[in-house]
N, C-alpha and C positions, 0 to 999 in steps of 0.2 A: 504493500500500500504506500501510496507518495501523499503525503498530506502537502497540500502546498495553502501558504495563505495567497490571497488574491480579492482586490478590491475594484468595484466601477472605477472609482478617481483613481485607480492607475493609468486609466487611457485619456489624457490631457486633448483636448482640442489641437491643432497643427498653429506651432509659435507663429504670428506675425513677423518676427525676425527671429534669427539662427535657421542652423541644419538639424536640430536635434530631430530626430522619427519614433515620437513616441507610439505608434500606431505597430510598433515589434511586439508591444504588453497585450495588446490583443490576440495576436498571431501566435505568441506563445500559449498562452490558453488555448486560443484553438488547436496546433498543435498538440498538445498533452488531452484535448480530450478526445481527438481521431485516433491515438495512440495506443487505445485500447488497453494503455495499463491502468490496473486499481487506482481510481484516486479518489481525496477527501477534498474538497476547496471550506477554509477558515476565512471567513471576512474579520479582516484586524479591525481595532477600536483605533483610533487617531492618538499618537502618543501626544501622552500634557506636557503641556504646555513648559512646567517644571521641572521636565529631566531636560528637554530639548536648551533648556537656560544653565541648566547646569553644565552643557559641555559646550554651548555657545553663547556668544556675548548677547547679551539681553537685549541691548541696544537693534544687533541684527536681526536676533529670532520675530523682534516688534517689527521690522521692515519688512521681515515674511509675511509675519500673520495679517500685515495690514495692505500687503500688495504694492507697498511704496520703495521696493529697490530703487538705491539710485542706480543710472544709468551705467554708469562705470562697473558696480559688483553687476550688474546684467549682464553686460560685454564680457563677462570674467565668465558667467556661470554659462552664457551663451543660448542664453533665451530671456523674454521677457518673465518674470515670474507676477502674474496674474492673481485674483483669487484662484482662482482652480487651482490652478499648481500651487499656491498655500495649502489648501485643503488635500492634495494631493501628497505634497510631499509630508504631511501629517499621517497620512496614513500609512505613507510607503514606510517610514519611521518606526511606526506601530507595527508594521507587518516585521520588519527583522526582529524586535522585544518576542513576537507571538509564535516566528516560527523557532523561535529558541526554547519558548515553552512546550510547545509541542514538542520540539525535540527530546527533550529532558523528559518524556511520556514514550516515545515511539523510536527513537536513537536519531531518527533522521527528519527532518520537515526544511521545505526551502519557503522561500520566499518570492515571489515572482516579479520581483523587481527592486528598487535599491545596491546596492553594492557602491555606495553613493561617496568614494572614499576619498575626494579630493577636496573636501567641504573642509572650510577651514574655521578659525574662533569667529573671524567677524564677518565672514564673507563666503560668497561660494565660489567654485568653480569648477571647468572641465565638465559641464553638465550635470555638476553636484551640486545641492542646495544647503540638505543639511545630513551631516555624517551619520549614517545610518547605524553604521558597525560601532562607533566611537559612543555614542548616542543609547544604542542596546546596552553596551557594553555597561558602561559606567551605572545603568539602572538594575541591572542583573545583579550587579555586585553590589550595589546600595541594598537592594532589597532582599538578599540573602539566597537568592536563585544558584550563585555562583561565585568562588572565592579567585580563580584565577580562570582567565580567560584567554585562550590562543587566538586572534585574527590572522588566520591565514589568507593572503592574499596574491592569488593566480592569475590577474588580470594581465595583459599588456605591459599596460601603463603602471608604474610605481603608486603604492598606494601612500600620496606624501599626505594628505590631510588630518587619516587616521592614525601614521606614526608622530605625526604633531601633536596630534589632540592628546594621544597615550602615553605621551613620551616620558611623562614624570612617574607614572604610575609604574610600579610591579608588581601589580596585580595583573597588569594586562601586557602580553608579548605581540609585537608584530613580524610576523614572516611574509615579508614581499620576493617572489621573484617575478622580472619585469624585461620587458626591453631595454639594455642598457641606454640607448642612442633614444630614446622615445620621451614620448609628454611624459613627465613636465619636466623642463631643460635642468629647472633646478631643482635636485632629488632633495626630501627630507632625509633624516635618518632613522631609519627602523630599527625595532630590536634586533633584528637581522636581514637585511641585503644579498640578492642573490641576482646581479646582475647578469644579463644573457647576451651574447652575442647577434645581432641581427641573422635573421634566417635559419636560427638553432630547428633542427629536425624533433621528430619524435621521440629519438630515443636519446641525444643529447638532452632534450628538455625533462624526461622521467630520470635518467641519469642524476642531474644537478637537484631534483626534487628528493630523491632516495640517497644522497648524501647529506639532505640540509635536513630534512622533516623530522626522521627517525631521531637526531641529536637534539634536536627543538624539543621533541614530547618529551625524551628523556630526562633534559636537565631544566625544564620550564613546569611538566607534570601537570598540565590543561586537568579541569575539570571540565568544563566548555569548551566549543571549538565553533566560530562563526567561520565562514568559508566564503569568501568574495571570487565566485568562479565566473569570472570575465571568458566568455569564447572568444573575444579580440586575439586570440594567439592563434587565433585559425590563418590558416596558408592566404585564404583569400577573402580575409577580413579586410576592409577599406582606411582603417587606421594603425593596422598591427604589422610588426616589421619580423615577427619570427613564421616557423614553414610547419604549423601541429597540423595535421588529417582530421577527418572525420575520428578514423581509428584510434589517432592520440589524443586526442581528449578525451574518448574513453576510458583507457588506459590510465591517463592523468585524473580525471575522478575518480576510478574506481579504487586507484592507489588512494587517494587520500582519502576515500572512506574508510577502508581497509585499515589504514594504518592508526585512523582514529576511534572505530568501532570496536577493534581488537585490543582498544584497552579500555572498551566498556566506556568511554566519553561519548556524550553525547554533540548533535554537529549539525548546525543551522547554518541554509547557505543563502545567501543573497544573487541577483541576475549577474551584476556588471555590467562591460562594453561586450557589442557586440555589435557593429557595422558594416554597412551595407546597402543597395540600391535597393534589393528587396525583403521589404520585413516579413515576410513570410518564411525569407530563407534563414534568415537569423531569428526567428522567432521557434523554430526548429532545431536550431543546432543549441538554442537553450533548453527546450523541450527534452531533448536528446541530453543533453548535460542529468539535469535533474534524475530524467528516470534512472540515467545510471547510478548515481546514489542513491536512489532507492532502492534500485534492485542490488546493489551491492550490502545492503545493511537490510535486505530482508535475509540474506545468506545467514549475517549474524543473527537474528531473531532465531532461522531454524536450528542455526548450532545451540542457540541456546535452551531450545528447546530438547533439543537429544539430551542434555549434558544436565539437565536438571525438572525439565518437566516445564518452565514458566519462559515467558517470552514477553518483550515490547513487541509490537508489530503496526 
């Protein structure tokens, strides 16, 4: 079973200015329900107002909620932010917090949309509003849900907003591997960095993941695990600069569920990038993302079930 959360206000009206294509959030649902695999759909509740303040300046969260970005953090975020997309990115915020709780119920629930990881304290960017992963994070742990948290982040692009926002804490680890040569010119610093060569293949890019990941659980010891699985690293993604297949991002999720199921942590994922002329095709290769964490941590469910009779699922 794939529980994924998913909300109306994730499919924005088409921006008056930018390229952004939010019209993928649909496609991915459609996708995933022709797909024919088991699933649940969770409409998230709008995260308050008060955790969103706690990892971003008050001053900006008020810009959101009131539809008055100035110009310049627009240019930054690369859309206008409207009401709608106030109330939207309230929910997409909401949905990372929900699919983590479900997680911590079922070992796996994604999120179908957010991975919002370039949002920064007072402004957004890169198509990010407000830090989704940074945002869960810090409420998870306030609230007793979870005491350390791993942000693994797969995307293309360097996740600089959320090693910002995390940066003082040790309670929360960042693992980015990214396009080395790619957005954003100037890299934040993560708990750990795993810069890639442009063009890195399939098996260069699980290679560099299966030397970093296995030491990260190890010496970090996640009770949580949020997952920002950007398919930007696809061969013929429109802003991604490495060569993964269909095949290797298989591969690449199903390792990382594997590697975080197999110690009984639980592992909530968010969309990411994922671009392209048509969103139907990357609303598929998300699609495609998802179920393979599912179906990789329904394996753990039935092993769990041989080995002692009880199961998430």
């Amino acid at each position: 079973m794939l529980h994924v959360v998913h909300h109306a206000d994730y499919m924005a009206p088409a921006p008056t200015r930018g390229t952004f294509r939010f019209d993928k959030y649909m496609a991915v649902m459609e996708a995933l329900r022709a797909s024919g695999y088991p699933l649940t759909e969770h409409a998230p509740p709008p995260m308050p107002r008060r955790w969103l303040e706690a990892v971003h300046c008050p001053d900006y969260v008020d810009e959101v909620f009131s539809a008055s970005v100035p110009q310049a953090k627009e240019r930054r975020i690369g859309f206008p932010v409207t009401p709608h997309i106030s109330q939207r990115v309230q929910h997409t915020n909401g949905g990372t917090w929900l699919a983590a709780q479900l997680a911590r119920r079922h070992g796996y629930a994604a999120n179908s949309a957010a991975g919002s990881h370039h949002a920064l304290f007072d402004t957004g960017a890169g198509y990010c509003v407000f830090n989704d992963l940074a945002v869960a994070a810090n409420r998870l742990i306030a609230e007793g849900d979870a005491t350390r948290i791993l942000i693994i982040d797969l995307d293309v692009h360097q996740g600089d907003g959320t090693a910002s926002l995390t940066a003082a804490r040790d309670d929360a680890f960042t693992l980015s591997l990214h396009a080395e040569k790619n957005f954003p010119v100037r890299k934040a610093r993560s708990s750990l960095d795993v810069p890639l060569a442009d063009g890195i293949d399939d098996d260069g890019y699980l290679d560099a993941l299966d030397r970093h990941l296995p030491q990260v659980l190890a010496g970090f010891d996640p009770d949580l695990v949020l997952y920002q699985a950007g398919v930007d690293v696809h061969a013929e993604d429109r802003l991604g600069r490495l060569d993964l297949s269909d095949e290797g991002l298989d591969r690449r999720d199903a390792y990382v569920v594997q590697a975080i199921r197999s110690r009984a942590v639980p592992l909530a994922s968010s969309l990411g990038g994922g671009y392209g002329a048509d969103p139907r095709e990357i609303g598929a290769r998300h699609a495609r993302s998802m179920v393979t964490c599912a179906r990789t941590n329904a394996e753990f469910a039935r092993s769990a079930i041989g080995s002692n009779g009880n199961a998430i699922g």
